[in-house]
MDAnalysis code that builds the backbone (N, CA, C; Angstrom):
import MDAnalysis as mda
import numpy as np

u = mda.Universe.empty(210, n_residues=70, atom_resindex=np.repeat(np.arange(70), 3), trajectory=True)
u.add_TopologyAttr("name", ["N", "CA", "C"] * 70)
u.add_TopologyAttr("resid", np.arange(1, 71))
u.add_TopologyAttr("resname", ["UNK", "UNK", "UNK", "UNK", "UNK", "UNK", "UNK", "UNK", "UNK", "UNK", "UNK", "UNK", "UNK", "UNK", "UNK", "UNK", "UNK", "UNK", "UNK", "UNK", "UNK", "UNK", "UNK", "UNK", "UNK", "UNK", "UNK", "UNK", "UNK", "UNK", "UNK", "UNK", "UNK", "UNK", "UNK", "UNK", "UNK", "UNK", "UNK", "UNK", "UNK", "UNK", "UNK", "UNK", "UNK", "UNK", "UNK", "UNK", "UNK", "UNK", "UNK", "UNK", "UNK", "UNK", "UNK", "UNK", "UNK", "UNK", "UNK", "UNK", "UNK", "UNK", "UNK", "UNK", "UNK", "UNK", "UNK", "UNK", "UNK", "UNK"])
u.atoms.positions = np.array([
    [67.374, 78.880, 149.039],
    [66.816, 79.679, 150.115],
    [65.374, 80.056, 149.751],
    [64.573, 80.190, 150.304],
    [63.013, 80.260, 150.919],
    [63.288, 82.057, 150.024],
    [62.470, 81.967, 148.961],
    [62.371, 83.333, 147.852],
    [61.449, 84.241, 149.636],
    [61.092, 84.262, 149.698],
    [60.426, 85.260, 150.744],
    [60.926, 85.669, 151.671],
    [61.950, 84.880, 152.029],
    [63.782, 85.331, 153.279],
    [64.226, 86.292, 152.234],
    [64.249, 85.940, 150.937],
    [65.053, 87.004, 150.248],
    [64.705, 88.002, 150.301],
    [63.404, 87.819, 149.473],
    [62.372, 89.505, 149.243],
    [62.808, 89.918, 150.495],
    [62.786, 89.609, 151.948],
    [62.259, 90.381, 152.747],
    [64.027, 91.264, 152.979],
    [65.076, 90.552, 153.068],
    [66.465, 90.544, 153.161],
    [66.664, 91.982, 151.958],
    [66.023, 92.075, 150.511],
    [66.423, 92.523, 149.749],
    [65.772, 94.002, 149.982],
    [64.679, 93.838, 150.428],
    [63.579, 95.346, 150.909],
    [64.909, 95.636, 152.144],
    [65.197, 95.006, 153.239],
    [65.752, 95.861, 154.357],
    [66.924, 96.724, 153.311],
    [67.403, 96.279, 152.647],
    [68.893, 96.653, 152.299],
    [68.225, 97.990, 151.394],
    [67.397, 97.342, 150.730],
    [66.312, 98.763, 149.638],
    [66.261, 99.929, 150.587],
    [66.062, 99.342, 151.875],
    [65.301, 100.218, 153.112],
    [66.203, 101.724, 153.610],
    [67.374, 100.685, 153.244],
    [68.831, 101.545, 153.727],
    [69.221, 102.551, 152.839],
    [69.691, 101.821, 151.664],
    [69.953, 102.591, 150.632],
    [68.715, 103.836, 149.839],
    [67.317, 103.623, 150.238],
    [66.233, 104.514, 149.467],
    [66.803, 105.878, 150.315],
    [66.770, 106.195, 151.133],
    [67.383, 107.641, 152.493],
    [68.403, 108.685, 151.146],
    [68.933, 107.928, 150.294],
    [70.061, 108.498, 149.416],
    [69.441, 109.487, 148.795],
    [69.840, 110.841, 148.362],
    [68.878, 111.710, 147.788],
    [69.242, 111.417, 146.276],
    [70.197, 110.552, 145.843],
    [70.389, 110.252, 144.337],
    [69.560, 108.885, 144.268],
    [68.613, 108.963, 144.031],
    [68.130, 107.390, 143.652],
    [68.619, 106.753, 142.963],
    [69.147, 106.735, 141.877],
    [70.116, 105.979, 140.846],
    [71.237, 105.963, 141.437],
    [71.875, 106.367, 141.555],
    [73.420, 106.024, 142.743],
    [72.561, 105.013, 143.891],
    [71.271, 104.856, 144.595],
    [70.739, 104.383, 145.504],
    [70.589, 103.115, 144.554],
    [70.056, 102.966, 143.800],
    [69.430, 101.271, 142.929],
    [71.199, 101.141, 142.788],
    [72.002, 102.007, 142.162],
    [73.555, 100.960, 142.339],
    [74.061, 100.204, 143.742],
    [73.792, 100.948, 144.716],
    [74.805, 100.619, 145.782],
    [73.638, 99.209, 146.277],
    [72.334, 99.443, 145.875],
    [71.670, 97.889, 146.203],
    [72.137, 97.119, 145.723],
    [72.471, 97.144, 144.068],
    [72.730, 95.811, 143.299],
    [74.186, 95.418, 143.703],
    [75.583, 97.025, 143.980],
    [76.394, 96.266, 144.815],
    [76.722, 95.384, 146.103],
    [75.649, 95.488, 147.053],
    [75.419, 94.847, 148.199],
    [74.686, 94.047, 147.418],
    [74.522, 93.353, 146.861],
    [73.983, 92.105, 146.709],
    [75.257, 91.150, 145.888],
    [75.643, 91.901, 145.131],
    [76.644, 91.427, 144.243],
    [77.832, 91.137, 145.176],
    [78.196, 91.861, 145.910],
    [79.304, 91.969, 147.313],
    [79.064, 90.417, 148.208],
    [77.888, 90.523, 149.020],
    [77.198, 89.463, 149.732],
    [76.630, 88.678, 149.784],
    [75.797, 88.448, 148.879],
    [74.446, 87.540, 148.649],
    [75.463, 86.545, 147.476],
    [75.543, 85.125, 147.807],
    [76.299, 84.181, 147.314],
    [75.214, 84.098, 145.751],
    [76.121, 83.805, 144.569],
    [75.267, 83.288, 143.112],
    [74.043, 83.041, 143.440],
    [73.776, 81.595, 143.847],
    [72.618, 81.304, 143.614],
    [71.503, 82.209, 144.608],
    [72.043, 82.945, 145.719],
    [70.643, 83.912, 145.943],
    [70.237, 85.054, 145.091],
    [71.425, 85.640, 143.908],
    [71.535, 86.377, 143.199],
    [69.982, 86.323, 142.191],
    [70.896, 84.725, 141.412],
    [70.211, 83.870, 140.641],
    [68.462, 84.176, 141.026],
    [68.027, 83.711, 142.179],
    [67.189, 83.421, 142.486],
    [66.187, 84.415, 142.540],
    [66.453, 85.475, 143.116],
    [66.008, 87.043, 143.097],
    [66.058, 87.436, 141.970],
    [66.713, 87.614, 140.712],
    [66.695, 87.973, 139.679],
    [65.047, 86.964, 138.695],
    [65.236, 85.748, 138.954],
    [64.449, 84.954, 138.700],
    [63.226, 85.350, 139.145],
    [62.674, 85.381, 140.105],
    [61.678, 85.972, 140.996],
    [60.911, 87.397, 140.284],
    [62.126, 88.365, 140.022],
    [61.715, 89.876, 139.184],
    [61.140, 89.475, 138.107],
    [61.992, 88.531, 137.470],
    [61.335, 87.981, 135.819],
    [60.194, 87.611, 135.903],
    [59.738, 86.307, 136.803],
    [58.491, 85.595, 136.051],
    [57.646, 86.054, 137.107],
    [58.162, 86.567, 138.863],
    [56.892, 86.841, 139.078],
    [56.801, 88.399, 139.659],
    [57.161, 89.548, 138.210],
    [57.405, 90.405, 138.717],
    [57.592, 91.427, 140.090],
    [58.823, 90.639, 140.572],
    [59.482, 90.903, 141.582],
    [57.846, 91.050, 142.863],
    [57.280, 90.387, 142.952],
    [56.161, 90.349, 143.672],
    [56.975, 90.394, 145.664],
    [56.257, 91.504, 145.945],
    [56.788, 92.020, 147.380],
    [57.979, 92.517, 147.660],
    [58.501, 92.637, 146.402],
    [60.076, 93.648, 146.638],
    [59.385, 94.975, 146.662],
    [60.146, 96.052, 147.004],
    [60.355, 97.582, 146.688],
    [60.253, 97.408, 145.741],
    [59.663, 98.480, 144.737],
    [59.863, 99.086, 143.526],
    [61.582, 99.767, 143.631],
    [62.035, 100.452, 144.087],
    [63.469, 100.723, 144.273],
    [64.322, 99.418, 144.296],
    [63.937, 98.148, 144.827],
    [65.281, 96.869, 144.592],
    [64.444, 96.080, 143.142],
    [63.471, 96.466, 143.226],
    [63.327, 95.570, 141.323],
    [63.875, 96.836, 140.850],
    [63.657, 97.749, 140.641],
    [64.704, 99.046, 139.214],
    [65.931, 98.301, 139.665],
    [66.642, 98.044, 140.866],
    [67.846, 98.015, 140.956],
    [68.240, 96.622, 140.503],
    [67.825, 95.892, 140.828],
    [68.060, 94.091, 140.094],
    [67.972, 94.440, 138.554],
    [67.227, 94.819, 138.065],
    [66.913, 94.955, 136.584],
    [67.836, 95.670, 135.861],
    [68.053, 97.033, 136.484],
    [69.007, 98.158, 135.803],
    [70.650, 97.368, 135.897],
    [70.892, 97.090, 137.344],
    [71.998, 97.143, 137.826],
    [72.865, 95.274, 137.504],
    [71.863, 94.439, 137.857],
    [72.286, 93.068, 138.391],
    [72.365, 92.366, 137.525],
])
């Protein structure tokens, strides 16, 4: 899948979950909706993306959460 469908897929869900007044309970329930829905290799791929090109156009809230959580 097209890394920039993701980023953008991974910010809406960031989008949802940031509203949480626990931010750390908020970066979990991202990395579980991803872990829940998003098949391996989009996992894979997004995680990949944080590494080499530091998560370039994610939230700062879904890179803590890929990193901490995924």
């Amino acid at each position: 899948m097209n890394i920039d469908q993701l980023v953008t897929m991974a910010n809406q869900i960031g989008s949802f979950f940031k509203s949480y007044p626990d931010q750390e309970k908020a970066k979990e329930e991202i990395a579980n909706h991803l872990t829940k829905f998003w098949a391996p290799p989009m996992r894979k791929q997004i995680k990949e993306h944080v590494t080499k090109n530091a998560g370039k156009g994610l939230e700062v809230i879904v890179i803590d959460a890929i990193q901490k959580h995924l």
